[in-house]
mmCIF file of the N, C-alpha and C atoms, coordinates in Angstrom:
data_MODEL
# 
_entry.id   MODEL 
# 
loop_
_atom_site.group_PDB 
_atom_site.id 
_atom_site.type_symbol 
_atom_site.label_atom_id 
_atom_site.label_alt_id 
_atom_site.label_comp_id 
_atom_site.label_asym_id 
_atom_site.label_entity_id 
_atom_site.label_seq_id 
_atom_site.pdbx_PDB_ins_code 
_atom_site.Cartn_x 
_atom_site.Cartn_y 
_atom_site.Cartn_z 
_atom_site.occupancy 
_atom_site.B_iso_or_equiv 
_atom_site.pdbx_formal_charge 
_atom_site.auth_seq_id 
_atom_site.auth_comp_id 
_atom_site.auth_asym_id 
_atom_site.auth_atom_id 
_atom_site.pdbx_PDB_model_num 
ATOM 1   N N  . UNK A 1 1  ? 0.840  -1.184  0.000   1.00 0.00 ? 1  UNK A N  1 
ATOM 2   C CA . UNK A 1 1  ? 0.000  0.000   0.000   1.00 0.00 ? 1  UNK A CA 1 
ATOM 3   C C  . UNK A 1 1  ? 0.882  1.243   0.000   1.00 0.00 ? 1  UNK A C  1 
ATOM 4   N N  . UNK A 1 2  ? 0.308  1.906   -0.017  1.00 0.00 ? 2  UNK A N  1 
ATOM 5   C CA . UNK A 1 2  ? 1.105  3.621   -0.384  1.00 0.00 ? 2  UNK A CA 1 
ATOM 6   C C  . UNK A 1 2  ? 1.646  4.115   0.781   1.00 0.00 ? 2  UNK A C  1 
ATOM 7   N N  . UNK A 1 3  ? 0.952  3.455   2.187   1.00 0.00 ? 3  UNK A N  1 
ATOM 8   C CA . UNK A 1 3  ? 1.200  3.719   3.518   1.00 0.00 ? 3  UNK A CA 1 
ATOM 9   C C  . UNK A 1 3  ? 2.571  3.375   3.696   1.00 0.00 ? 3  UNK A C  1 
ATOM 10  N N  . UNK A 1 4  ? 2.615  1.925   3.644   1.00 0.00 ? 4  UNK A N  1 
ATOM 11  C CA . UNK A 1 4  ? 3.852  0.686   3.764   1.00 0.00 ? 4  UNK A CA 1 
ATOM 12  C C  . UNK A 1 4  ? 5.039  1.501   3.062   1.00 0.00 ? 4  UNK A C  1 
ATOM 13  N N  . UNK A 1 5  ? 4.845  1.659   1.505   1.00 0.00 ? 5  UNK A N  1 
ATOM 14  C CA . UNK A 1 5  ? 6.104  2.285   0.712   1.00 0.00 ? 5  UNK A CA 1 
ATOM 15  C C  . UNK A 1 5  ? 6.321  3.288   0.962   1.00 0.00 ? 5  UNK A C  1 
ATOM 16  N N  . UNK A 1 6  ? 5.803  4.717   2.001   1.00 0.00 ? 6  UNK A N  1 
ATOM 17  C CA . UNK A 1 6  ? 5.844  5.455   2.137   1.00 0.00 ? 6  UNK A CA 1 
ATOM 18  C C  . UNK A 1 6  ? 7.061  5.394   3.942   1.00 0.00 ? 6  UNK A C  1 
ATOM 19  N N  . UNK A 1 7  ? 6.160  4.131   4.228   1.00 0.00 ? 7  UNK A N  1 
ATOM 20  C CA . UNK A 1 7  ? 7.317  4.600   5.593   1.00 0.00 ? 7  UNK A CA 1 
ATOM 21  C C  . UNK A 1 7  ? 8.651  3.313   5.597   1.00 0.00 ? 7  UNK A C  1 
ATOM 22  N N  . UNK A 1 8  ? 8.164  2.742   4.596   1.00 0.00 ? 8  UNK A N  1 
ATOM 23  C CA . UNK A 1 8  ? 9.913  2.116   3.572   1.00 0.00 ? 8  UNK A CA 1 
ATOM 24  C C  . UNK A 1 8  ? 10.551 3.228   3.447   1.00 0.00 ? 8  UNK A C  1 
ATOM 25  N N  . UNK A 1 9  ? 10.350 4.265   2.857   1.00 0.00 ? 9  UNK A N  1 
ATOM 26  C CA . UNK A 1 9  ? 11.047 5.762   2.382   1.00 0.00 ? 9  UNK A CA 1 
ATOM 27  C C  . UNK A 1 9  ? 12.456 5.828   3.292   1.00 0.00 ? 9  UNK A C  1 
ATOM 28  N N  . UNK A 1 10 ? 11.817 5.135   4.663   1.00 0.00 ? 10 UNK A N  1 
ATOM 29  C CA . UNK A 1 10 ? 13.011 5.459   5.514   1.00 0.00 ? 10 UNK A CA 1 
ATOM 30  C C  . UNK A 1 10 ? 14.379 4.950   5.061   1.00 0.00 ? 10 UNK A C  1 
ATOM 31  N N  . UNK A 1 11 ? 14.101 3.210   4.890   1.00 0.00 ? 11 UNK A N  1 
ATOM 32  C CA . UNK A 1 11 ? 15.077 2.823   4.206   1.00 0.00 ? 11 UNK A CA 1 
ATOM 33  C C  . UNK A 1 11 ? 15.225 2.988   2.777   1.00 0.00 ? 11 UNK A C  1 
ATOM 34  N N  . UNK A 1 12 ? 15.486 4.014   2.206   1.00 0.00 ? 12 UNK A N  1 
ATOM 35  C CA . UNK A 1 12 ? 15.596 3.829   0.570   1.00 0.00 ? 12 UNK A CA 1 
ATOM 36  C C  . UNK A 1 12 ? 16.384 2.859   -0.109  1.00 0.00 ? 12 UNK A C  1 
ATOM 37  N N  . UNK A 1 13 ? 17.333 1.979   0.572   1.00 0.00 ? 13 UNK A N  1 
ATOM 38  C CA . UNK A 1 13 ? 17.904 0.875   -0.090  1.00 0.00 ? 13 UNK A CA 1 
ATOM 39  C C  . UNK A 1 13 ? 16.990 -0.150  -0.297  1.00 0.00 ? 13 UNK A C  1 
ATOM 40  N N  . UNK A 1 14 ? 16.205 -0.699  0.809   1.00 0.00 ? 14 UNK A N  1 
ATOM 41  C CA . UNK A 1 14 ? 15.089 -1.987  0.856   1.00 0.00 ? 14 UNK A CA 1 
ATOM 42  C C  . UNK A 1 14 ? 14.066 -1.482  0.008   1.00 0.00 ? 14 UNK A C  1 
ATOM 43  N N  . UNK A 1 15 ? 13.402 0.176   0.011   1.00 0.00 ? 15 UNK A N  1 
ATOM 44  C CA . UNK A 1 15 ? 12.448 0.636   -0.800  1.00 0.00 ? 15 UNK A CA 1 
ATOM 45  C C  . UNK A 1 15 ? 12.829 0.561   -2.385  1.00 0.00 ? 15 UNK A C  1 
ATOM 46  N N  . UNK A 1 16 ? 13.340 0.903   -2.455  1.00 0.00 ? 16 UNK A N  1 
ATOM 47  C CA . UNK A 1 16 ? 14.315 0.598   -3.715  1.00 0.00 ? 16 UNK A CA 1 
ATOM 48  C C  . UNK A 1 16 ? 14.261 -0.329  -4.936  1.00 0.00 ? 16 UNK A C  1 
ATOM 49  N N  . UNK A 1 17 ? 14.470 -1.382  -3.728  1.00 0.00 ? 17 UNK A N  1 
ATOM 50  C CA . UNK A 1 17 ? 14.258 -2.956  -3.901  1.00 0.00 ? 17 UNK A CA 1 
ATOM 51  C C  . UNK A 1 17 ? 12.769 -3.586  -4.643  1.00 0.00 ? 17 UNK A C  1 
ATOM 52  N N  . UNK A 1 18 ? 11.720 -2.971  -3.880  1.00 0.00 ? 18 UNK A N  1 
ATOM 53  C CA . UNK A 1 18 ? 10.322 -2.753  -3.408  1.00 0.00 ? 18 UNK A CA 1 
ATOM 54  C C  . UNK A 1 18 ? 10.113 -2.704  -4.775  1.00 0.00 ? 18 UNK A C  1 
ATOM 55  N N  . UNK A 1 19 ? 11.039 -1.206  -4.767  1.00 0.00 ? 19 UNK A N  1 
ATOM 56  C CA . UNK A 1 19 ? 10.177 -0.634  -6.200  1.00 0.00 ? 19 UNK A CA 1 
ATOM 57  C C  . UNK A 1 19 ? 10.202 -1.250  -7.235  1.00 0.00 ? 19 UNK A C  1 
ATOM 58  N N  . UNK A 1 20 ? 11.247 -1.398  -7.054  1.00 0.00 ? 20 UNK A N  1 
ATOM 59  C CA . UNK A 1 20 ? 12.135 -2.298  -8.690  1.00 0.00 ? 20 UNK A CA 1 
ATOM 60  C C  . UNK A 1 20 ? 11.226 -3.357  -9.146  1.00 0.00 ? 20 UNK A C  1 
ATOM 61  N N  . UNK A 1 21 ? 10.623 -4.229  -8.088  1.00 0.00 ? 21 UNK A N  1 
ATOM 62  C CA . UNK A 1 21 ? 10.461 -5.857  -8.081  1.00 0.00 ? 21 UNK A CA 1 
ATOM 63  C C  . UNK A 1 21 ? 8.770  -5.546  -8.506  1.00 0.00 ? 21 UNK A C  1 
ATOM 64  N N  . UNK A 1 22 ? 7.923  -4.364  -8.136  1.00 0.00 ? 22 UNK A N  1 
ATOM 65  C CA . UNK A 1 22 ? 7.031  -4.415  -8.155  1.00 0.00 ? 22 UNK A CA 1 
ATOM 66  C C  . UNK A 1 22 ? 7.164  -3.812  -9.460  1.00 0.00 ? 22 UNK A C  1 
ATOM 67  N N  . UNK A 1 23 ? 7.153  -2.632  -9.502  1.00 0.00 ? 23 UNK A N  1 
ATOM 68  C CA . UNK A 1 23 ? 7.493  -2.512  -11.394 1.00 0.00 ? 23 UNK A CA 1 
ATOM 69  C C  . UNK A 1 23 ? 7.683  -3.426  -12.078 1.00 0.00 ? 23 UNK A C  1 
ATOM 70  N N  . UNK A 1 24 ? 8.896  -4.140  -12.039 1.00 0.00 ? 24 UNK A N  1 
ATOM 71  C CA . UNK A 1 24 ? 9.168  -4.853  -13.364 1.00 0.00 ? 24 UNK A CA 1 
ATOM 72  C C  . UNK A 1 24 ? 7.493  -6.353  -12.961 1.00 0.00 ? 24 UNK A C  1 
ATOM 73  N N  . UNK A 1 25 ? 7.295  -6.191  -12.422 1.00 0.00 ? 25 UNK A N  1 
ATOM 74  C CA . UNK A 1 25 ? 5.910  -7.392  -12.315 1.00 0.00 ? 25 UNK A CA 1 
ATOM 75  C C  . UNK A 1 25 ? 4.758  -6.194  -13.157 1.00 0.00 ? 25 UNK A C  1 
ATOM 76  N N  . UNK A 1 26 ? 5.039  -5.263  -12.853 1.00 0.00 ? 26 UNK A N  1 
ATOM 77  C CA . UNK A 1 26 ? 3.751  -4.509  -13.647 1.00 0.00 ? 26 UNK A CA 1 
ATOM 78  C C  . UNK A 1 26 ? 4.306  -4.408  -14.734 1.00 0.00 ? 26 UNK A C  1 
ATOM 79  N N  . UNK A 1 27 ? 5.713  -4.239  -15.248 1.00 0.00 ? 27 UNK A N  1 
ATOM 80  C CA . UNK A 1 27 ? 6.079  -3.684  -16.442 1.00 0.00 ? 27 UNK A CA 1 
ATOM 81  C C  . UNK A 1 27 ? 5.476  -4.786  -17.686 1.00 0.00 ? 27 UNK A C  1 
ATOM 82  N N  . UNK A 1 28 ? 6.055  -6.462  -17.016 1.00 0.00 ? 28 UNK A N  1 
ATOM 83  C CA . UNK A 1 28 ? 6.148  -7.891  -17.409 1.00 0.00 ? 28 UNK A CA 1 
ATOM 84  C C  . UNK A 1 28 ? 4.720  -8.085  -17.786 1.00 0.00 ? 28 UNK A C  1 
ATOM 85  N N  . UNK A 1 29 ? 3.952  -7.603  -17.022 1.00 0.00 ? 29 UNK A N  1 
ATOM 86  C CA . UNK A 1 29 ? 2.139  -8.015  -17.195 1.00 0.00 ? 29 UNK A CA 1 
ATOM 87  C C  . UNK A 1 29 ? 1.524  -7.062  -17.901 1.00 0.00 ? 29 UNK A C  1 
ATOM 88  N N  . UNK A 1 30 ? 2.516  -5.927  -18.455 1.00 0.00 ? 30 UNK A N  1 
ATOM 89  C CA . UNK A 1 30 ? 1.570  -5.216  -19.390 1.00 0.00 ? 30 UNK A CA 1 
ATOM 90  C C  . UNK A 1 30 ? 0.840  -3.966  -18.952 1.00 0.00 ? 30 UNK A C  1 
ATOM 91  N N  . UNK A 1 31 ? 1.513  -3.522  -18.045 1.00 0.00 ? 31 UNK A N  1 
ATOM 92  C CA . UNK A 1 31 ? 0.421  -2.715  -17.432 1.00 0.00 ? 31 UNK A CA 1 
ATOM 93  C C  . UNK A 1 31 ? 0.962  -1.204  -18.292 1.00 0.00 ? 31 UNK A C  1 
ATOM 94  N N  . UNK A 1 32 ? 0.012  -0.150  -18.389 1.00 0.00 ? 32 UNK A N  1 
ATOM 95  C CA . UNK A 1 32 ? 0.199  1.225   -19.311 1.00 0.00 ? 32 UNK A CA 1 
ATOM 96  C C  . UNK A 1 32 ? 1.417  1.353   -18.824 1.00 0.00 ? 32 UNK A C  1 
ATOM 97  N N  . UNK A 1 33 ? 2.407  2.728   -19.818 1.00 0.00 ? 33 UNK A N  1 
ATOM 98  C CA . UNK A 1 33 ? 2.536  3.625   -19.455 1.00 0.00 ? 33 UNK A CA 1 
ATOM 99  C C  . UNK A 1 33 ? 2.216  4.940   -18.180 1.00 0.00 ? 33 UNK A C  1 
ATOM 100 N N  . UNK A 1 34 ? 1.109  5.198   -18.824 1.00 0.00 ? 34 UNK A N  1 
ATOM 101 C CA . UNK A 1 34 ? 0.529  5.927   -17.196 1.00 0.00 ? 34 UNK A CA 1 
ATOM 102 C C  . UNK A 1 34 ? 0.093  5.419   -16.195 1.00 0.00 ? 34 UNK A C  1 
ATOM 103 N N  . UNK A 1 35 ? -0.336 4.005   -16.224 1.00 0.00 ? 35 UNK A N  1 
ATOM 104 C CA . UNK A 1 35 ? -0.796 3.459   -14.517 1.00 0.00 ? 35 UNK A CA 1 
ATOM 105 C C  . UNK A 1 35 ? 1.136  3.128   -14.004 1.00 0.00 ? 35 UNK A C  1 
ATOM 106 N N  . UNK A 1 36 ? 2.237  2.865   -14.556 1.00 0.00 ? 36 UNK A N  1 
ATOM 107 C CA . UNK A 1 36 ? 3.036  2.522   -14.120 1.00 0.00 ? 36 UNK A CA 1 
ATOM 108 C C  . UNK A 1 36 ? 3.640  4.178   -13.500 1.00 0.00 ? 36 UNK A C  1 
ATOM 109 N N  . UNK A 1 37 ? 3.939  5.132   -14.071 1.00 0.00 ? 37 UNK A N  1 
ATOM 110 C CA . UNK A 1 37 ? 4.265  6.314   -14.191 1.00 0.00 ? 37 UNK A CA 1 
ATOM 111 C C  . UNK A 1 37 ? 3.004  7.151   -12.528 1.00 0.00 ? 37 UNK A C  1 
ATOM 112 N N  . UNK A 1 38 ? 1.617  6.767   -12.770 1.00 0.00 ? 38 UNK A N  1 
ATOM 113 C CA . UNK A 1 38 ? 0.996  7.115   -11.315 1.00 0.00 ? 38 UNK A CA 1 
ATOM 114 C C  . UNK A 1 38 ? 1.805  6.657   -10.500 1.00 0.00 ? 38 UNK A C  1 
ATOM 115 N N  . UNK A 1 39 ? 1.638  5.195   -10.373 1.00 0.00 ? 39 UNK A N  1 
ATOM 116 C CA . UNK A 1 39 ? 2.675  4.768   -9.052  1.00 0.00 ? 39 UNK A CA 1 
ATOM 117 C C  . UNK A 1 39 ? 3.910  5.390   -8.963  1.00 0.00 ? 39 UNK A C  1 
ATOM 118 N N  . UNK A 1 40 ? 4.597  5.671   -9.846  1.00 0.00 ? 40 UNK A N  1 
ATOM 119 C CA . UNK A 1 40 ? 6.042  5.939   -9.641  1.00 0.00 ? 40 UNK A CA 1 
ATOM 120 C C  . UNK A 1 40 ? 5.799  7.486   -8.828  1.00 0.00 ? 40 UNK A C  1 
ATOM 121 N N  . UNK A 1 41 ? 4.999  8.367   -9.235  1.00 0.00 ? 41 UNK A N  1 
ATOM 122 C CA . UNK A 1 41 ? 4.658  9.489   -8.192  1.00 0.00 ? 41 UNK A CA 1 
ATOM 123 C C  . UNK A 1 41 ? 4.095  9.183   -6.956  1.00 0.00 ? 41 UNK A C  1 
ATOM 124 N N  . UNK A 1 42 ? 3.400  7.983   -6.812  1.00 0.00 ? 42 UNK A N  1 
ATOM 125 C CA . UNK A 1 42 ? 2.781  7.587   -5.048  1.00 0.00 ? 42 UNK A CA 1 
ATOM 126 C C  . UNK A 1 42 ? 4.154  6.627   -4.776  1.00 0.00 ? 42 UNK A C  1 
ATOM 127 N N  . UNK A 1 43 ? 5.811  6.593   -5.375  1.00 0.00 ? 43 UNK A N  1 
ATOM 128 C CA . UNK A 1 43 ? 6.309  6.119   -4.424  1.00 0.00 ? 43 UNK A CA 1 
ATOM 129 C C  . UNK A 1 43 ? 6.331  4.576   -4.462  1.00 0.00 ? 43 UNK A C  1 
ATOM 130 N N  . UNK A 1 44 ? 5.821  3.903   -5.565  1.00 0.00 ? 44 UNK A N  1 
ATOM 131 C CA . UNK A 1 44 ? 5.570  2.474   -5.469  1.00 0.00 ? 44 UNK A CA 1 
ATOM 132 C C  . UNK A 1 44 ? 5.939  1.705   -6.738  1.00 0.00 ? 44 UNK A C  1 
ATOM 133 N N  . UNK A 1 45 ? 7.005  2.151   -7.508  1.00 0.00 ? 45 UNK A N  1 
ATOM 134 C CA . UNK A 1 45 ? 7.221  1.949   -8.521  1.00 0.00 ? 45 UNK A CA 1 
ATOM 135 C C  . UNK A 1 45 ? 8.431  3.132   -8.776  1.00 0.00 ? 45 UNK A C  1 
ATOM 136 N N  . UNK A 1 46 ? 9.241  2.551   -9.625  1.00 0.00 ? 46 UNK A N  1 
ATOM 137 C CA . UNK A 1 46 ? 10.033 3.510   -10.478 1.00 0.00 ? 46 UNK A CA 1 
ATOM 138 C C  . UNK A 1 46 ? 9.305  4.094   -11.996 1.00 0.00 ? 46 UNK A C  1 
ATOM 139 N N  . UNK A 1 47 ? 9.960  4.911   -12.680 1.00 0.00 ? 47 UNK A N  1 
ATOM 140 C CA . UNK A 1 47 ? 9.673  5.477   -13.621 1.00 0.00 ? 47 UNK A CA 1 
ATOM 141 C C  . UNK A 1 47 ? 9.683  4.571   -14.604 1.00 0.00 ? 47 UNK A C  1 
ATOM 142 N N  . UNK A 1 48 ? 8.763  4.284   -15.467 1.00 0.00 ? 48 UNK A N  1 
ATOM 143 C CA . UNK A 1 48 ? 8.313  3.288   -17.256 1.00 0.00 ? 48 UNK A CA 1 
ATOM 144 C C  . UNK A 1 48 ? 9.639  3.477   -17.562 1.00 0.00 ? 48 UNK A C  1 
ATOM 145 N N  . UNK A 1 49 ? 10.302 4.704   -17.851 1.00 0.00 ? 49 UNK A N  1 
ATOM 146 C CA . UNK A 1 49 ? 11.374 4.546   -18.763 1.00 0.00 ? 49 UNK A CA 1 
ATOM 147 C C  . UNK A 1 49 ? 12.777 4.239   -17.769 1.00 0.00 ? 49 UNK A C  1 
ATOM 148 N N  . UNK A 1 50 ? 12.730 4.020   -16.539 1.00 0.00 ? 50 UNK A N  1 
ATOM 149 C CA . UNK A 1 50 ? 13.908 3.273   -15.502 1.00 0.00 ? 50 UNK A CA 1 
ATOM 150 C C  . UNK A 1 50 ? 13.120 1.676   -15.639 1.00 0.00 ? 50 UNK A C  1 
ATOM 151 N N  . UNK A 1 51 ? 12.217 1.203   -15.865 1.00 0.00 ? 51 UNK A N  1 
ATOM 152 C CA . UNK A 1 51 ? 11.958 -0.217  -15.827 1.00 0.00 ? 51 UNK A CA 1 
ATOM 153 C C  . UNK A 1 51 ? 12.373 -0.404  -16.983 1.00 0.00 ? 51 UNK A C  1 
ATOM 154 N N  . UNK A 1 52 ? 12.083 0.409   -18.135 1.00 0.00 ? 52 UNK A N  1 
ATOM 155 C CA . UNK A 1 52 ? 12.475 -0.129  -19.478 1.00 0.00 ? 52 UNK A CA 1 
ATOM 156 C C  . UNK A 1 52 ? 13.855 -0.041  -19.567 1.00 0.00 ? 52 UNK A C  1 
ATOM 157 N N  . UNK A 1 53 ? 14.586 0.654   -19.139 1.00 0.00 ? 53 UNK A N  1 
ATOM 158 C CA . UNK A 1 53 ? 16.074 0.840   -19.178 1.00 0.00 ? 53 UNK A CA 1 
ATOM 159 C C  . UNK A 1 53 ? 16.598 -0.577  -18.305 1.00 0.00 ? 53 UNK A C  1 
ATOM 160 N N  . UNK A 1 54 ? 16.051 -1.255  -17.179 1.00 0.00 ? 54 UNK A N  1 
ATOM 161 C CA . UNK A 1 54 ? 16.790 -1.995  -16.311 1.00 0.00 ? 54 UNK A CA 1 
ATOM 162 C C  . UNK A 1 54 ? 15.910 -2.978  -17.323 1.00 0.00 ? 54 UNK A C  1 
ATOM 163 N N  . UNK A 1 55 ? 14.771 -3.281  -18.001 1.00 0.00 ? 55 UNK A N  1 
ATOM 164 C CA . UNK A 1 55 ? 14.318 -4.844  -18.581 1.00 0.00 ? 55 UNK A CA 1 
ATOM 165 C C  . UNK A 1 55 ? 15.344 -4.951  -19.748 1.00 0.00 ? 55 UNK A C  1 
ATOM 166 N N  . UNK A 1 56 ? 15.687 -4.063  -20.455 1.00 0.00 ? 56 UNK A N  1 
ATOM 167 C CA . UNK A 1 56 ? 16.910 -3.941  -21.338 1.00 0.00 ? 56 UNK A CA 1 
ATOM 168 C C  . UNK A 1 56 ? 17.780 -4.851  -20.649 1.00 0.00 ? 56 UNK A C  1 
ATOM 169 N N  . UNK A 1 57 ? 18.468 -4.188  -20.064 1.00 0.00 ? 57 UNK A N  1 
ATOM 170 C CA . UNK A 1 57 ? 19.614 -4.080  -19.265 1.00 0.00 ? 57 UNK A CA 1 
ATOM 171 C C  . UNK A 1 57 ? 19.986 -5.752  -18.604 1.00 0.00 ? 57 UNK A C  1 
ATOM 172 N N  . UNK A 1 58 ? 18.354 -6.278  -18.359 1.00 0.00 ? 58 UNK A N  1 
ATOM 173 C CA . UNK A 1 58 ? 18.594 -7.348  -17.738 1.00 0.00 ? 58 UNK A CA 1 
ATOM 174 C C  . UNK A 1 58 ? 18.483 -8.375  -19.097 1.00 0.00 ? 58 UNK A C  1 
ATOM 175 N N  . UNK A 1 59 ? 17.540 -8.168  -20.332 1.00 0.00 ? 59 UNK A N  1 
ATOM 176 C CA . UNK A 1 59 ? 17.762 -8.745  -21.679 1.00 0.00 ? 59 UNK A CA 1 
ATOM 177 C C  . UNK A 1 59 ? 19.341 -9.015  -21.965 1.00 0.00 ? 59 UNK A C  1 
ATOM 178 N N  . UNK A 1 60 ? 19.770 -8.186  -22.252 1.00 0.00 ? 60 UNK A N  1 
ATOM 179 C CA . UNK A 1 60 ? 21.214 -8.086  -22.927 1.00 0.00 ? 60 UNK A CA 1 
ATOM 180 C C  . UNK A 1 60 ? 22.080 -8.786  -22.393 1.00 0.00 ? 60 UNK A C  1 
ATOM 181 N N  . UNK A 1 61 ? 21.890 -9.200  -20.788 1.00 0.00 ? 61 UNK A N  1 
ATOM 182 C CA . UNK A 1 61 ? 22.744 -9.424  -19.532 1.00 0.00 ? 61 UNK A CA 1 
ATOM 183 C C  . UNK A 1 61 ? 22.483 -11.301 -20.215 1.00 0.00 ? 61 UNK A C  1 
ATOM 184 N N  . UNK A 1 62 ? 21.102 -11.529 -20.627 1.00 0.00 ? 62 UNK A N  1 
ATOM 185 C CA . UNK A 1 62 ? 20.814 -13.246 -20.833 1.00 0.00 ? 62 UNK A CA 1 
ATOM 186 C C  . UNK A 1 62 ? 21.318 -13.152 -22.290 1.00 0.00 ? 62 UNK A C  1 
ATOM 187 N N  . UNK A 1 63 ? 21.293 -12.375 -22.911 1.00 0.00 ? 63 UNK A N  1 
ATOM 188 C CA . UNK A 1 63 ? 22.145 -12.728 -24.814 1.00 0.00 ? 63 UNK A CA 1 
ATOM 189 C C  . UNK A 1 63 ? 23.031 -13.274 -24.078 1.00 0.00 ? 63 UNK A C  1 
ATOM 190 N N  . UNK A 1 64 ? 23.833 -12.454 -23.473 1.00 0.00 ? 64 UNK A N  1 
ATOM 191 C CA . UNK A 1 64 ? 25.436 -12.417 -23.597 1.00 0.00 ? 64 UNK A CA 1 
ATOM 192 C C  . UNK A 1 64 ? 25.691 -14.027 -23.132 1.00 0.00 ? 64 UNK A C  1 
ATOM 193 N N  . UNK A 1 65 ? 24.872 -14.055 -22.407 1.00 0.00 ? 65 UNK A N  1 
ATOM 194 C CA . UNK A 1 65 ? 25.882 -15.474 -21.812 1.00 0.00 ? 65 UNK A CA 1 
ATOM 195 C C  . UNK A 1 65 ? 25.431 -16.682 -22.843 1.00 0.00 ? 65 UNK A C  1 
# 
């Protein structure tokens, strides 16, 4: 909830974490542009174009090997 990620804030390393894992599950399932981009302003998600940069990031990481 927005409550929970909000008083994660404290730790921004574990929140961080939070964010990442829950994004890329919304990114993976399709969810908009703008419902991903709301959350990322309530704090519960990173930014569409930081998930798309790290789903890259983690693509390229499985070519290689």
């Amino acid at each position: 909830t927005v409550i929970d990620s909000q008083i994660a804030n404290i730790r921004s390393q574990n929140n961080l974490a939070f964010q990442m894992i829950h994004g890329l599950c919304l990114f993976s399932g399709g969810s908009s542009r703008k419902t991903i981009d709301l959350l990322a302003r309530c704090g519960l998600s990173p930014a569409y174009d930081t998930l798309h940069n790290a789903h890259a990031a983690m693509a390229d990481g499985q070519i290689q090997r």
